[in-house]
C-alpha positions in Angstrom: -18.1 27.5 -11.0 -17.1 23.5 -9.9 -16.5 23.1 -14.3 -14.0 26.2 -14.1 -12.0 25.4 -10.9 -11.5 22.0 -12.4 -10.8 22.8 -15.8 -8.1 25.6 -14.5 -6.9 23.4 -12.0 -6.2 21.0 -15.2 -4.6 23.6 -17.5 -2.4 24.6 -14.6 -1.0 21.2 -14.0 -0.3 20.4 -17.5 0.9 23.5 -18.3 3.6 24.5 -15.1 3.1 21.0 -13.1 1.0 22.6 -10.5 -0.7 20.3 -8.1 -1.2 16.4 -7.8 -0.5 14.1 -11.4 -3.5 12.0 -9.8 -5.8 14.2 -9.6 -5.2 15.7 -13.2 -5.6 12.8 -14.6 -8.6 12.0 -13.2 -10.4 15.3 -13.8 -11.9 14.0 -16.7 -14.0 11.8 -15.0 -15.3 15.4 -12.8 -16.1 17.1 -16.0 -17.6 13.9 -17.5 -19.8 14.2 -14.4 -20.3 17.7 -14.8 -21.3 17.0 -18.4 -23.9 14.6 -17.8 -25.8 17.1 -15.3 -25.8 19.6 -17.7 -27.1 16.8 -19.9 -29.9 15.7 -17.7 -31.0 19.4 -17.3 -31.0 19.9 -21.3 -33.2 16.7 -21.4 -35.7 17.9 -18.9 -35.9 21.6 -20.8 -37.0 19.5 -23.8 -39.6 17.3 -22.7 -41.2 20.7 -21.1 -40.9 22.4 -24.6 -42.6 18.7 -25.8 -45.3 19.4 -23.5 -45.7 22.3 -24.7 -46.0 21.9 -28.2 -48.4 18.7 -28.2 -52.0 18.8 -27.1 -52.9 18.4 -23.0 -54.7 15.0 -23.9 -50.8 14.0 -25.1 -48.4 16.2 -22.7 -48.4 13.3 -19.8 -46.9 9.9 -21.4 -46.3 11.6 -25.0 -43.7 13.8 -23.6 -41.7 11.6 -22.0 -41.8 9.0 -25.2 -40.9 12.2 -27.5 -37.6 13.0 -25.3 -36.6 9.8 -25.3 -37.1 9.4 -29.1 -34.7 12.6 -29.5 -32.6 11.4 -27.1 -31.8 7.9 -29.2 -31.7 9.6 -32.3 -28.8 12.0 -31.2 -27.7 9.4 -29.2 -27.0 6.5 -31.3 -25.1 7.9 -34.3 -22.4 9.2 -32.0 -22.0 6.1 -29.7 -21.9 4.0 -33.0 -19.2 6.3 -34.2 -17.3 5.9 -31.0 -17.1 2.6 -31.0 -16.2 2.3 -34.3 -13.0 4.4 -34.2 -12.1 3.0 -31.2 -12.6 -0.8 -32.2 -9.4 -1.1 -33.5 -7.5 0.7 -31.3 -4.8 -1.1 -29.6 -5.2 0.2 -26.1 -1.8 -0.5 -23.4 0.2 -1.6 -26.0 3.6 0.5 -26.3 5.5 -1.4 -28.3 4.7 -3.7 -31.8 5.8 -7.1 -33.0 9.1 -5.1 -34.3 10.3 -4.0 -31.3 9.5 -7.4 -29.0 11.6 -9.4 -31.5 14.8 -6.5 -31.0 14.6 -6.5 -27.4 14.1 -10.5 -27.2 17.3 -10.3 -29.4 18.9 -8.2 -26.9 18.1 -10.0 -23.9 19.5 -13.6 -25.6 22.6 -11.9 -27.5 24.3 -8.9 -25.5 26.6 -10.0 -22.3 25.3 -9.2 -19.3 28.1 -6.3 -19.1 25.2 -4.3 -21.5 23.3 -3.0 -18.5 21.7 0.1 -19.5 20.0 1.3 -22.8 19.4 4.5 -24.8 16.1 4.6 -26.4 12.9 6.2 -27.5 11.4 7.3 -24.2 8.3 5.7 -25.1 9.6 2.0 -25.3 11.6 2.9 -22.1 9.2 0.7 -19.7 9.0 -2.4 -22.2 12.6 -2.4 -23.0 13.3 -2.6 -19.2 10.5 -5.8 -18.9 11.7 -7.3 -21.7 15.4 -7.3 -21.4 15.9 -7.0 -17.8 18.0 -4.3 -18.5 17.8 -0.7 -17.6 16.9 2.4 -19.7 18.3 5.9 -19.8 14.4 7.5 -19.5 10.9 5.8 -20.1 7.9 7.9 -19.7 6.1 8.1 -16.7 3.1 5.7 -16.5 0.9 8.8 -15.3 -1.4 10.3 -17.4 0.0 13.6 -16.3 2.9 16.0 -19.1 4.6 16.2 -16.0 7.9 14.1 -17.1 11.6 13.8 -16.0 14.2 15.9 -17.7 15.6 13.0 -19.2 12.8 12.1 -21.1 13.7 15.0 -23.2 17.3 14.9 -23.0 17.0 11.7 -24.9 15.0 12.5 -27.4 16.9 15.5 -28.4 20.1 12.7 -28.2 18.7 10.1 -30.7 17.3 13.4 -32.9 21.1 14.3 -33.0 22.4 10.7 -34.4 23.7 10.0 -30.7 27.4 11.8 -31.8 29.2 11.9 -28.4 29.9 8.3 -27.4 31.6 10.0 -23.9 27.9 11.6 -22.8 26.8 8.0 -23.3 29.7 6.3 -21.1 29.3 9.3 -18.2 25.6 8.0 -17.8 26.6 4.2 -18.1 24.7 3.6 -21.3 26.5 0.9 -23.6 23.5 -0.1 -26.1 21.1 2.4 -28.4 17.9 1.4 -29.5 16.8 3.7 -32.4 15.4 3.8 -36.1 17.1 7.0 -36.5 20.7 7.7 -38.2 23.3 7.4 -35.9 26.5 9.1 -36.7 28.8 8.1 -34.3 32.0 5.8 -35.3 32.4 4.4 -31.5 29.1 2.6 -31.6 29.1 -0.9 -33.7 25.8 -2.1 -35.1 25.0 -5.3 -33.5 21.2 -6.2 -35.2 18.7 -3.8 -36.7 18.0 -0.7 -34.8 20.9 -1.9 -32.1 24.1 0.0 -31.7 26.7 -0.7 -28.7 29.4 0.4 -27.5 32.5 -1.8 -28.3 32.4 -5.2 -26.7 36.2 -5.2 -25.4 35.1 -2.6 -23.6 31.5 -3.1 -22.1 32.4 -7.3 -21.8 34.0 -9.2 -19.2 36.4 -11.7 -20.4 34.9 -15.0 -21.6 31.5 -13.5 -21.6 31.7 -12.2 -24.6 28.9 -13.5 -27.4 27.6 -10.4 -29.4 27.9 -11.1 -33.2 28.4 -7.5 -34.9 26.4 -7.0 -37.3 28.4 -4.7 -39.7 31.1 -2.3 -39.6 31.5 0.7 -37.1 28.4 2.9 -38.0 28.7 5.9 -40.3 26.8 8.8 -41.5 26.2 6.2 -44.9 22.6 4.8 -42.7 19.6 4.9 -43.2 17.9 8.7 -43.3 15.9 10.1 -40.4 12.4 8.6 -40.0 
């Protein structure tokens, strides 16, 4: 009963946002619990069928030995598999060596007047760290699906080739982050993957340092990745 309160309380939250994040993302750990009872019961089933099955002169000690021998053998493959795809994963890292280097560039090379950034939600929260500049949306650090509209809005923004410079202005965003095509003439490329708004515009006098990089984008960039 415990395994389906906690397993409808999870679909419930991730599904229509029901309840407390927290908790959702914890109820792994309760049905990890739940798990390992279930576990402990299936383990004492089969030294009682092992006690069975050898002779009385064997059923004390033998039994216990024999469950523990099934035990390591089911045991040990699939902790050794575990591991291994899990080795190389790079856990609490959100961005790669690509991305520090662009958002060390932007933090050295845009004016100060560059204060807020359009970019894929999930290198919202490093961009921000990094630059010391804000972002438009950055997923949540919560484990929980639960996530601000904006999040989407973005995404469905850069997907587009960011097209209307004036959505980007009414939400005081002056720089794009993206490996996507961007199809918008207002924006100047600046560095790989950075696009900003025109620097008469964003900078104030005698601040101005950003070296553009090429012409006013066009629709002649890369294709969608």
């Amino acid at each position: 009963m415990t395994t389906v309160l906690v397993a409808a309380y999870a679909f419930l939250h991730y599904q229509f946002g029901v309840g407390n994040a927290a908790l959702y993302s914890r109820s792994i750990l309760y049905l990890s619990l739940l798990l390992l009872l279930i576990a402990g019961l299936a383990t004492s089933d089969v030294r009682r069928w092992l006690a069975k099955v050898l002779s009385l002169r064997w059923a004390g000690g033998a039994s216990f030995a024999a469950a523990g021998l099934v035990l390591v053998a089911v045991m040990l493959p699939s902790l050794g598999l575990s591991l291994e795809s899990r080795y190389e994963e790079q856990y609490y890292h959100r961005i790669g060596d690509t991305q520090y280097e662009d958002f060390v560039w932007m933090r050295d090379h845009l004016c100060t007047g560059y204060e807020r950034a359009l970019t894929e939600p999930q290198f919202g929260r490093a961009f921000a760290a990094i630059t010391g500049r804000h972002v438009y949306a950055a997923i949540p650090t919560t484990a929980a699906p639960v996530r601000p509209a904006e999040v989407d809005e973005a995404k469905l923004v850069l997907r587009d080739g960011v097209p209307d410079a004036d959505w980007l202005r009414e939400r005081g965003v002056s720089i794009v982050y993206t490996t996507r095509r961007v199809e918008n003439p207002e924006l100047v490329k600046v560095h790989d993957r950075v696009y900003v708004l025109p620097e008469t515009e964003v900078c104030a006098a005698g601040t101005m340092h950003v070296a553009a990089k090429s012409e006013p984008v066009r629709a002649s960039l890369d294709p969608l990745q």
